[in-house]
KETORZA-649890 format. One line per 8 residues: number of its first residue (from 1); their letters; for each residue x, y, z of N, C-alpha, C. Coordinates in Angstrom, 2 decimals. Layout:
N
NUM> A> X,Y,Z,X,Y,Z,X,Y,Z | ...
END
This chain:
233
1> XXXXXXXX> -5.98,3.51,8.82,-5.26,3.85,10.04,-5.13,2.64,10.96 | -6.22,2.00,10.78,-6.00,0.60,11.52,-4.83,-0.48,11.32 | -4.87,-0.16,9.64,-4.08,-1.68,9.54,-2.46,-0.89,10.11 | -2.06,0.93,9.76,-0.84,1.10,9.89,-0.17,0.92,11.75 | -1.44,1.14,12.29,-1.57,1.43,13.89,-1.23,-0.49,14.17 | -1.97,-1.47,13.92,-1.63,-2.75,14.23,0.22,-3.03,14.16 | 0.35,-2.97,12.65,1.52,-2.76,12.37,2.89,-2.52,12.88 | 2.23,-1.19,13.96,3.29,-0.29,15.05,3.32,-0.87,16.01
9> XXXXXXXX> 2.53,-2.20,16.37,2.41,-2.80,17.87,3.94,-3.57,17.61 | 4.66,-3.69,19.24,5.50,-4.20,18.88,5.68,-5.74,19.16 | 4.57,-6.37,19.62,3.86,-7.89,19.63,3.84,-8.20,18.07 | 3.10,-7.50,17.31,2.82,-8.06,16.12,4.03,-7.72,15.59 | 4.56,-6.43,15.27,6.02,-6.49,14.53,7.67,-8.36,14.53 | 6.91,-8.65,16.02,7.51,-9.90,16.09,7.05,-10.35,15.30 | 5.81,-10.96,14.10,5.29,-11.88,13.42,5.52,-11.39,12.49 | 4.92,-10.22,12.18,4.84,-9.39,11.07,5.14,-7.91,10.72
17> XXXXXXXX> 6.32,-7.58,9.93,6.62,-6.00,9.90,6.54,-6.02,8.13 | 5.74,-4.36,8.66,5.58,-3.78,7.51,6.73,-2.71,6.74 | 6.57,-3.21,5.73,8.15,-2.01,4.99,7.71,-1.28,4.64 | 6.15,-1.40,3.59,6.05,0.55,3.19,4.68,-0.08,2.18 | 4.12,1.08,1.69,2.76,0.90,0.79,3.60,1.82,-0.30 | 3.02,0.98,-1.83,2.72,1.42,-2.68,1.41,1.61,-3.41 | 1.53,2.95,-3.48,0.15,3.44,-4.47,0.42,4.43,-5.72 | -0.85,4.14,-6.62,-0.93,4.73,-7.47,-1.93,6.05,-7.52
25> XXXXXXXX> -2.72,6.09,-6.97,-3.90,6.78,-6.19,-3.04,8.11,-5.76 | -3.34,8.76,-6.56,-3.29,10.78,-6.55,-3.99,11.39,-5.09 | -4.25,11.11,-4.46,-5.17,11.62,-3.16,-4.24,11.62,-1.99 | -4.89,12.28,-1.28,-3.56,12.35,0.12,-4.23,11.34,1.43 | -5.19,10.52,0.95,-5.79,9.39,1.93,-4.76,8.59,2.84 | -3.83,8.48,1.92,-2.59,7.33,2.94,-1.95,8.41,3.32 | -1.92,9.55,2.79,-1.02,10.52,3.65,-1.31,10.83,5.22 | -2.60,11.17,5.06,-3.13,11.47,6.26,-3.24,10.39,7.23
33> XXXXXXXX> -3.40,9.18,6.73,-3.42,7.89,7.76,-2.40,7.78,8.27 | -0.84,7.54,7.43,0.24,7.77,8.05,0.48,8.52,8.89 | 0.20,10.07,8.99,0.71,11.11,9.95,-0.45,11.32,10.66 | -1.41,10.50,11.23,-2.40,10.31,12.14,-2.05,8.92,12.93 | -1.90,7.71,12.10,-1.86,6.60,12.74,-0.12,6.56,13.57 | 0.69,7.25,12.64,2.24,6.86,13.18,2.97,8.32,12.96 | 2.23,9.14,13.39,3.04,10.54,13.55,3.71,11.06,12.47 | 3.63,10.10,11.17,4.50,11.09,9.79,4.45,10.22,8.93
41> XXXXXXXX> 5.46,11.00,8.01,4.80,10.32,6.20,6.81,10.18,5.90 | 6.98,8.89,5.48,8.00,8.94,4.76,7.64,8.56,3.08 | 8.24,9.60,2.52,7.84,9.55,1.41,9.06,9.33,0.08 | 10.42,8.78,0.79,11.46,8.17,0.03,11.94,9.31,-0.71 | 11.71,10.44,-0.35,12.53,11.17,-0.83,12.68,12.89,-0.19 | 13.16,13.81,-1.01,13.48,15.22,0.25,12.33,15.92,-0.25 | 11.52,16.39,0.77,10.41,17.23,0.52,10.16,18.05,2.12 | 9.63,19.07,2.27,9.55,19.78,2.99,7.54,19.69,2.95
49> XXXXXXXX> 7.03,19.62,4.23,5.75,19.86,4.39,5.40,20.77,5.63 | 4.17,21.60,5.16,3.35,22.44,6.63,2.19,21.77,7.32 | 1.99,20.29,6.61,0.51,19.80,6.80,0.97,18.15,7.85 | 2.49,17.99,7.12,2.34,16.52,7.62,3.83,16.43,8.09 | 4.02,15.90,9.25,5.33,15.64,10.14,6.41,14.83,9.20 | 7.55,14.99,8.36,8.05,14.01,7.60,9.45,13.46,8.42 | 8.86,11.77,8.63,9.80,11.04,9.86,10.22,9.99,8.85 | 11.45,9.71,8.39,12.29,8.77,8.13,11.87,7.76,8.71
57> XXXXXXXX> 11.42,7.28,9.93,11.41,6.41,10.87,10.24,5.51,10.54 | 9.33,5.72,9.78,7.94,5.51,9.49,7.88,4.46,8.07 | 7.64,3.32,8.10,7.32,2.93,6.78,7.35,3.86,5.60 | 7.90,3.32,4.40,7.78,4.68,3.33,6.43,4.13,2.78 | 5.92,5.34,2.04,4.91,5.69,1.36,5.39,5.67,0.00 | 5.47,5.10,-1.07,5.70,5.58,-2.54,4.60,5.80,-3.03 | 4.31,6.61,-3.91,3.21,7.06,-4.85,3.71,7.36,-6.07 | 3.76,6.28,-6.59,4.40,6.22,-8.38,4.18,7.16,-9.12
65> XXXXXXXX> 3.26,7.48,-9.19,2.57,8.84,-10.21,2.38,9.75,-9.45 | 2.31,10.02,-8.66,2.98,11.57,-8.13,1.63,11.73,-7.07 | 1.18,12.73,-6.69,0.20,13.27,-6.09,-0.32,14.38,-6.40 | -1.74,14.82,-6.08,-2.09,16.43,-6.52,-1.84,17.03,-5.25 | -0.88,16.81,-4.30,-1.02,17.92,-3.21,0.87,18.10,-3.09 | 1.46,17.56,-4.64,2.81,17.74,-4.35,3.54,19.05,-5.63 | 4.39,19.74,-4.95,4.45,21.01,-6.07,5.99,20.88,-6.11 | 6.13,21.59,-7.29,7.60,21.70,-7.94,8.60,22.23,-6.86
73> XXXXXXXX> 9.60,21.87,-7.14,11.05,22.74,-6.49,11.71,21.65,-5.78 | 12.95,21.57,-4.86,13.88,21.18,-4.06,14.21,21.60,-2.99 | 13.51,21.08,-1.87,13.06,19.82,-1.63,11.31,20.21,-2.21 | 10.88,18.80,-2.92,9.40,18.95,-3.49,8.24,19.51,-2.12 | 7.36,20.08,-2.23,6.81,20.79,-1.46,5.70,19.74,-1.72 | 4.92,19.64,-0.06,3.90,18.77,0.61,3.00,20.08,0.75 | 1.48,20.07,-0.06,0.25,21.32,0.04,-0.56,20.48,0.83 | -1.18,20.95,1.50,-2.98,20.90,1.55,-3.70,20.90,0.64
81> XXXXXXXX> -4.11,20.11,-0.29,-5.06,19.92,-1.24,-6.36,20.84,-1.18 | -7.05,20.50,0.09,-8.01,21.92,0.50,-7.91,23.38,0.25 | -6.46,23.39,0.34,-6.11,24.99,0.79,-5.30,25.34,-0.19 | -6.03,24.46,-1.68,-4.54,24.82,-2.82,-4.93,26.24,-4.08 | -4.27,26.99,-3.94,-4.78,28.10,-4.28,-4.51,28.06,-6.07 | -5.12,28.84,-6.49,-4.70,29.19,-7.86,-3.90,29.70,-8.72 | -3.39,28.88,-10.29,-2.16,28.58,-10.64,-1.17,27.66,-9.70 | -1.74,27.23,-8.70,-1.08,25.84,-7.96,-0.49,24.65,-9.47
89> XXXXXXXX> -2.27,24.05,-10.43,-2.45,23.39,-10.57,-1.49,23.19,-11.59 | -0.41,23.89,-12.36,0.68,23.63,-13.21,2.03,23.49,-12.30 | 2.00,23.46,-11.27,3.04,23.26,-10.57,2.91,21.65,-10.17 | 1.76,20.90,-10.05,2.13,19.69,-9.89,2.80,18.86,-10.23 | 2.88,17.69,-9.23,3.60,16.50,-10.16,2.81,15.65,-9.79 | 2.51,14.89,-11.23,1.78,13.67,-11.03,1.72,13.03,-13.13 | 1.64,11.88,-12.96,1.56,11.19,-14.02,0.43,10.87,-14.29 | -0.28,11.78,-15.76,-1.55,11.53,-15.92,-1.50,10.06,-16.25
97> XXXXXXXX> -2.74,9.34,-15.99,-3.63,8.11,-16.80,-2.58,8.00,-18.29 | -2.61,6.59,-18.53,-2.47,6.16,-19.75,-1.17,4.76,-19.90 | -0.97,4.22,-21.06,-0.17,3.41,-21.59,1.50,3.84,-21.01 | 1.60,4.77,-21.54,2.56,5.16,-20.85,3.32,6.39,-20.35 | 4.08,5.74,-19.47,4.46,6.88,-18.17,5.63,7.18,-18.43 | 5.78,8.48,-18.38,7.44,9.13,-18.03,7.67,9.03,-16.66 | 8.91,7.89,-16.64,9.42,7.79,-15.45,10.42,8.12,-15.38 | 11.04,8.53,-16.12,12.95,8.92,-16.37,13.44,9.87,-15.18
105> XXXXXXXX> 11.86,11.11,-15.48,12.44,12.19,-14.29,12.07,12.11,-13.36 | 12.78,12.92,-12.79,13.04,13.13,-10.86,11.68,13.98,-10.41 | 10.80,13.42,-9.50,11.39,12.60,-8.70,10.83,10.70,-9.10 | 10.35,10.81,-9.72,9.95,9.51,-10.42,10.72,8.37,-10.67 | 11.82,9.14,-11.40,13.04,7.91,-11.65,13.32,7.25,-10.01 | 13.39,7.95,-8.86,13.71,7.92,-7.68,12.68,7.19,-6.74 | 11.76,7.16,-7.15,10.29,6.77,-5.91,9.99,4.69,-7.29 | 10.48,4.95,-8.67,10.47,3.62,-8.92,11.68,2.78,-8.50
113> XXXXXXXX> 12.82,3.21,-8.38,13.39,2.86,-7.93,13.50,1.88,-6.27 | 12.74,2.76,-5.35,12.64,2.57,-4.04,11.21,1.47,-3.89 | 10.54,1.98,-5.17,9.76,0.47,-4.65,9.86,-0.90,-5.81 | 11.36,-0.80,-6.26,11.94,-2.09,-7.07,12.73,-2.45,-5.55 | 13.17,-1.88,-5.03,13.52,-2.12,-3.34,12.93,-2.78,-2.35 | 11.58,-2.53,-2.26,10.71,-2.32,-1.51,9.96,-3.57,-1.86 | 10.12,-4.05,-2.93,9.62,-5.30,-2.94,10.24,-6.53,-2.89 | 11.36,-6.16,-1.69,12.18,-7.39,-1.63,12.15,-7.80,-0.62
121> XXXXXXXX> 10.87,-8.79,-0.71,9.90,-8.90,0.56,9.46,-9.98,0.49 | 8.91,-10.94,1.65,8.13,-12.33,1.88,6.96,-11.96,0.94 | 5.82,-11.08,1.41,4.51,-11.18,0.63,4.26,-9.52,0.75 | 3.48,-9.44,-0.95,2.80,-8.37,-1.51,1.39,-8.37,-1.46 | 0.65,-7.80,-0.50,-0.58,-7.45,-0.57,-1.56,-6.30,-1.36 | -2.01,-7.21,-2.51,-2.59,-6.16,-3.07,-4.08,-5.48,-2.60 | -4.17,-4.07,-2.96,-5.79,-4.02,-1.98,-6.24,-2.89,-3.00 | -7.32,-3.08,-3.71,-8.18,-2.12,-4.87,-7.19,-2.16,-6.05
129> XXXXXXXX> -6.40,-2.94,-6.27,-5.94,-2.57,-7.68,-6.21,-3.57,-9.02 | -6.72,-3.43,-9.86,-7.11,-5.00,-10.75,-5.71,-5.26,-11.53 | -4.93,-4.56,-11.01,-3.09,-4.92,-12.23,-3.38,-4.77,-13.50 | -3.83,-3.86,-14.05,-4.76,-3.42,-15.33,-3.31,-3.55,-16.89 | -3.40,-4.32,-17.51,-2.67,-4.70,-18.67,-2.46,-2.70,-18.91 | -2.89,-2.22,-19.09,-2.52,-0.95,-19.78,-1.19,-0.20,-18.97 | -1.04,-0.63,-17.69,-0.01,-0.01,-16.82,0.65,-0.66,-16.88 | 1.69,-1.09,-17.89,2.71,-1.90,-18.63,3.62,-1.30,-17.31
137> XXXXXXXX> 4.33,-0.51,-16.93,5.61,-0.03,-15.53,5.50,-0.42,-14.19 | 3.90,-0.71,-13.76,3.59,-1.33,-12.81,4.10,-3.37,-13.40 | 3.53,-3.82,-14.41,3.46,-5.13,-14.64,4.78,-5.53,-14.72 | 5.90,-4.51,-15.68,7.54,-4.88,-15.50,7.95,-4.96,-13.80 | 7.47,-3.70,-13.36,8.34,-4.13,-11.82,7.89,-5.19,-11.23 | 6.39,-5.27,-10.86,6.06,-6.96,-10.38,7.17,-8.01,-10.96 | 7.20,-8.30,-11.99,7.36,-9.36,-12.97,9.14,-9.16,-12.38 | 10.17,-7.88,-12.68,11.30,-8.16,-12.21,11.53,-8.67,-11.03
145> XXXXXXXX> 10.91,-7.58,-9.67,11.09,-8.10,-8.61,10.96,-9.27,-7.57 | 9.54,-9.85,-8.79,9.75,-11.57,-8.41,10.66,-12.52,-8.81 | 11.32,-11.36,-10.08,12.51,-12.50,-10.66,13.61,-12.54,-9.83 | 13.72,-11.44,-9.45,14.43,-11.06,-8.85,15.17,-11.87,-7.74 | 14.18,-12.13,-6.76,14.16,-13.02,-5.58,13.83,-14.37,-6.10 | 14.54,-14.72,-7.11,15.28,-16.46,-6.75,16.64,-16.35,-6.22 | 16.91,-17.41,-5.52,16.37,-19.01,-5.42,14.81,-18.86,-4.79 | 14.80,-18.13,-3.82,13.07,-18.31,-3.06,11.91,-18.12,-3.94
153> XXXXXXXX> 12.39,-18.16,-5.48,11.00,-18.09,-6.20,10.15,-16.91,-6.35 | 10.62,-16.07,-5.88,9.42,-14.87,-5.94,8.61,-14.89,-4.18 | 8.43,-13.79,-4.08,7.48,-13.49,-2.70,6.41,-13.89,-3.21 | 5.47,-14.00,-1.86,3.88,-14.43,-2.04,2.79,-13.14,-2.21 | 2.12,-12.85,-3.63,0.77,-11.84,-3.65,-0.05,-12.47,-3.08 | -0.89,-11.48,-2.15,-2.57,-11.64,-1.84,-3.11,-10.87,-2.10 | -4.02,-11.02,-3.48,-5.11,-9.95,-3.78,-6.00,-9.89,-2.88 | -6.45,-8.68,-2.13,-7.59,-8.53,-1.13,-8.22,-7.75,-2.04
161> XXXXXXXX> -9.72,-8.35,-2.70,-10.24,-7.97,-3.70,-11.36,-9.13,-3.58 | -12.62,-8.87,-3.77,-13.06,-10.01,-4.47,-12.87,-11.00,-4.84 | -13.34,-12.19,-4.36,-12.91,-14.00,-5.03,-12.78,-14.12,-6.07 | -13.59,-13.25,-6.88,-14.11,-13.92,-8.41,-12.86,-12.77,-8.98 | -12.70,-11.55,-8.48,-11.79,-10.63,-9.08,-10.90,-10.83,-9.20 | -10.34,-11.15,-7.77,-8.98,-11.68,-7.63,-8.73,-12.85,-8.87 | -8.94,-13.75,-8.44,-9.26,-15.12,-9.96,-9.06,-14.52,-11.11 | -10.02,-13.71,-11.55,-9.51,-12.77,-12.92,-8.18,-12.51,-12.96
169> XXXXXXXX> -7.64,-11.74,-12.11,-6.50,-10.64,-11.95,-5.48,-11.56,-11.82 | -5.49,-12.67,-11.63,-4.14,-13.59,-11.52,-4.39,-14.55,-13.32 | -5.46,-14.45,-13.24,-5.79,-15.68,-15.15,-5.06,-14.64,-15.88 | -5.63,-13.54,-15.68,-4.87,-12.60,-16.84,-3.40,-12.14,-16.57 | -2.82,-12.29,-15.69,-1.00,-12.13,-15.32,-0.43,-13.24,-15.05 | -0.42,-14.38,-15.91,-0.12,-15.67,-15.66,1.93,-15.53,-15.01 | 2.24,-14.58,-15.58,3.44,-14.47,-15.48,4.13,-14.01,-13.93 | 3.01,-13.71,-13.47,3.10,-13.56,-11.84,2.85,-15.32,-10.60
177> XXXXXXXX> 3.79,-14.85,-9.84,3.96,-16.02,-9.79,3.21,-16.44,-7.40 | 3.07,-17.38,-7.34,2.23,-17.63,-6.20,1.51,-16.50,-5.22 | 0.09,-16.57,-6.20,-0.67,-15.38,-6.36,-1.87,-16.31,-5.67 | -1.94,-15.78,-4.55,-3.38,-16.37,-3.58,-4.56,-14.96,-3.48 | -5.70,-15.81,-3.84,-7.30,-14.75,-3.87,-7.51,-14.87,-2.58 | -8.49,-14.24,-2.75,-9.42,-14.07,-1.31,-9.66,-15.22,-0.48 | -10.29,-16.46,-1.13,-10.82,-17.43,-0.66,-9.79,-18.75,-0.21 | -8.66,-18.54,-1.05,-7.21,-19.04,-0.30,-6.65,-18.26,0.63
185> XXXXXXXX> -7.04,-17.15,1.92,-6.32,-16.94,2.66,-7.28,-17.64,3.73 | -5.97,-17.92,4.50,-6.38,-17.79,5.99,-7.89,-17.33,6.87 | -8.32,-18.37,7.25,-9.69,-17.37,7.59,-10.74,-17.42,6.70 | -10.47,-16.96,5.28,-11.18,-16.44,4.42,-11.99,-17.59,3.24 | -12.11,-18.93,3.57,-12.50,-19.91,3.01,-13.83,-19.45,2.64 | -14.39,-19.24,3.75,-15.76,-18.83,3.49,-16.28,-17.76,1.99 | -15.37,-17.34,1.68,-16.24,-16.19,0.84,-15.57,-16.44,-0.44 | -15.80,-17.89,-1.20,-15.06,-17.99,-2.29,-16.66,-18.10,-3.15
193> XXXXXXXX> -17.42,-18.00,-2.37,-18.77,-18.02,-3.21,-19.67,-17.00,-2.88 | -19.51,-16.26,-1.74,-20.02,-14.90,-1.11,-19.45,-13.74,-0.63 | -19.19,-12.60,-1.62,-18.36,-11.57,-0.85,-18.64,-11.54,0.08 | -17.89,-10.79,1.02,-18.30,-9.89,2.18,-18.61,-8.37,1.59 | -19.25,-7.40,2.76,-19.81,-6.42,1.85,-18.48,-4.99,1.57 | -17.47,-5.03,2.41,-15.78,-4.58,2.65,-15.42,-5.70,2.77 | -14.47,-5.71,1.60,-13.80,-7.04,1.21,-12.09,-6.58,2.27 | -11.89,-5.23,2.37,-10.36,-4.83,2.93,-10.91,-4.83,4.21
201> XXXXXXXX> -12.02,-4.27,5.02,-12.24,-4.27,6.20,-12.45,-5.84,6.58 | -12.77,-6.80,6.32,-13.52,-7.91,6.44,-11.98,-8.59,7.23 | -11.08,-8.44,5.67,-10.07,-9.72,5.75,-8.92,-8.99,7.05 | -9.05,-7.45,7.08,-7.93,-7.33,8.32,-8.64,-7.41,10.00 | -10.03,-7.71,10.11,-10.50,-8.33,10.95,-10.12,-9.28,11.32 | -9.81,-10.33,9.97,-9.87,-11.41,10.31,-8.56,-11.84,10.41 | -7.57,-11.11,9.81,-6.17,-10.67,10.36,-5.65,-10.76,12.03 | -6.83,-9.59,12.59,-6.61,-9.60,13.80,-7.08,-10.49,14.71
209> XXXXXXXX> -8.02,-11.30,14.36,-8.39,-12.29,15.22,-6.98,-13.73,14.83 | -6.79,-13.51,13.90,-5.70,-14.80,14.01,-4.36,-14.24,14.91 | -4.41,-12.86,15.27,-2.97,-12.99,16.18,-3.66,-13.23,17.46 | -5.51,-13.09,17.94,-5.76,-13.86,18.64,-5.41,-14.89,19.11 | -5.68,-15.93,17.87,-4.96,-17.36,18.02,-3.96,-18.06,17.99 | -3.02,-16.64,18.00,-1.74,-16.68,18.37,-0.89,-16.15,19.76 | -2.24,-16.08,20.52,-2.01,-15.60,21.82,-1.54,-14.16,21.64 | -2.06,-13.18,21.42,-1.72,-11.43,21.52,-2.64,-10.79,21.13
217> XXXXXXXX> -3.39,-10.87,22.35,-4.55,-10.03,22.89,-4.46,-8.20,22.31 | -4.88,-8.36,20.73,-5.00,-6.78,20.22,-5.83,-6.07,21.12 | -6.71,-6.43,21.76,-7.62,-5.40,22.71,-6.83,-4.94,23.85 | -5.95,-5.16,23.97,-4.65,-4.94,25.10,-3.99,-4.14,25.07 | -3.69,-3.54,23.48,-2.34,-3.21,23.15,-2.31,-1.63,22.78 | -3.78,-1.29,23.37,-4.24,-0.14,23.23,-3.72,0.95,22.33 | -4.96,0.09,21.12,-4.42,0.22,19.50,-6.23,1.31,19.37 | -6.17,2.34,19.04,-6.87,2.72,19.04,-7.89,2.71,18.07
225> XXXXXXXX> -7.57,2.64,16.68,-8.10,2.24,15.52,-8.05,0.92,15.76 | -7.57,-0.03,15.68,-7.78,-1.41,15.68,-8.82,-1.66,16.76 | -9.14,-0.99,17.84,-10.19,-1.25,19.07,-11.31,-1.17,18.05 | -11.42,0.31,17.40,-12.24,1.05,17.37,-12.77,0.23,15.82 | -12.21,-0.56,15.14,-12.49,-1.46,14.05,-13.31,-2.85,14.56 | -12.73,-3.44,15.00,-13.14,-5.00,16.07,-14.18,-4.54,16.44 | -15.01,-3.27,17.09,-15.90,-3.29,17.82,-16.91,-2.86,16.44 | -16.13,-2.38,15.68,-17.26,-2.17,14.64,-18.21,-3.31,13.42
233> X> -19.68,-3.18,13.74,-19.80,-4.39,13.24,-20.80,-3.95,11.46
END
């Protein structure tokens, strides 16, 4: 909620604007951050919800493989996961685990689409994902959408992951192209030989102290999660 709440400031949107998160992650965690931190969930496509405000206006959300709190029909229906009753669980949509994925159908064909879009962007921040060789549909879209964007060469990845992980995760996708770890960002020199113990909490700390040093006093901007992060030690 912090990093989406920074995001919404409109000081930082001068430096830095966010277009949208992609995940693979079945859980309604970013759901709820979205329609807590920025009043709603755009989710790139028509769905009707009782749980979560759905605002166009809002960074989109893609979730490649679907979700367990999303059910069949037109417009796709937004559940409460808590409150999901029985025989729910054949109405889902979501793309089990494995080599490979049916993406052909709707709404799938539609949400890969939007983030072959979506990555036509300065820099891709990755955060918990190791880019695992077996998710061959994730590794084609990286790989197009950097091709994509020549002349500029491809946008810039930052794995926020572990030093030593990150390092892995770029040796083994050689085909990805100006891919900075942990210990090449900004700030983050320090921990190319010592994690920190939250490697995602650590580095958007240290995020926010560099718009410090860019003169824009986040304690100002009465960011409520971002206060409520900074003070946390």
């Amino acid at each position: 909620m912090a990093l989406l709440q920074m995001h919404n400031a409109k000081e930082i949107r001068a430096i830095e604007q966010l277009k949208g998160i992609i995940t693979l992650n079945y859980d309604s965690l970013l759901d709820r951050a979205f329609n807590t931190a920025r009043g709603g969930v755009n989710y790139g496509m028509a769905c009707v919800s009782g749980n979560y405000t759905i605002r166009q206006s809002v960074p989109l959300l893609i979730k490649l493989h679907g979700s367990f709190n999303w059910r069949t029909g037109f417009p796709i229906r937004i559940v409460d996961q808590k409150k999901t009753r029985a025989g729910e669980q054949e109405e889902m949509i979501w793309i089990p685990p494995g080599v490979e994925k049916e993406m052909d159908r709707y709404p799938f064909n539609l949400l890969w689409g939007k983030a072959f879009e979506l990555l036509d962007c300065d820099t891709l921040r990755i955060v918990g994902c190791s880019l695992s060789q077996n998710d061959w549909g994730l590794m084609s879209l990286l790989f197009f959408s950097q091709l994509r964007s020549r002349p500029k060469l491809g946008y810039e990845i930052e794995i926020i992951d572990e030093h030593k992980k990150g390092t892995q995760t770029r040796d083994k996708n050689g085909f990805l192209k100006h891919v900075k770890v942990l210990g090449e960002l900004d700030g983050c020199q320090d921990f190319v030989d010592s994690d920190p113990d939250n490697v995602f909490e650590t580095w958007l700390k240290i995020k926010l102290n560099s718009y410090l040093r860019k003169g824009i006093r986040v304690d100002q901007l009465r960011l409520r999660y971002v206060s409520g992060l900074m003070r946390w030690k």
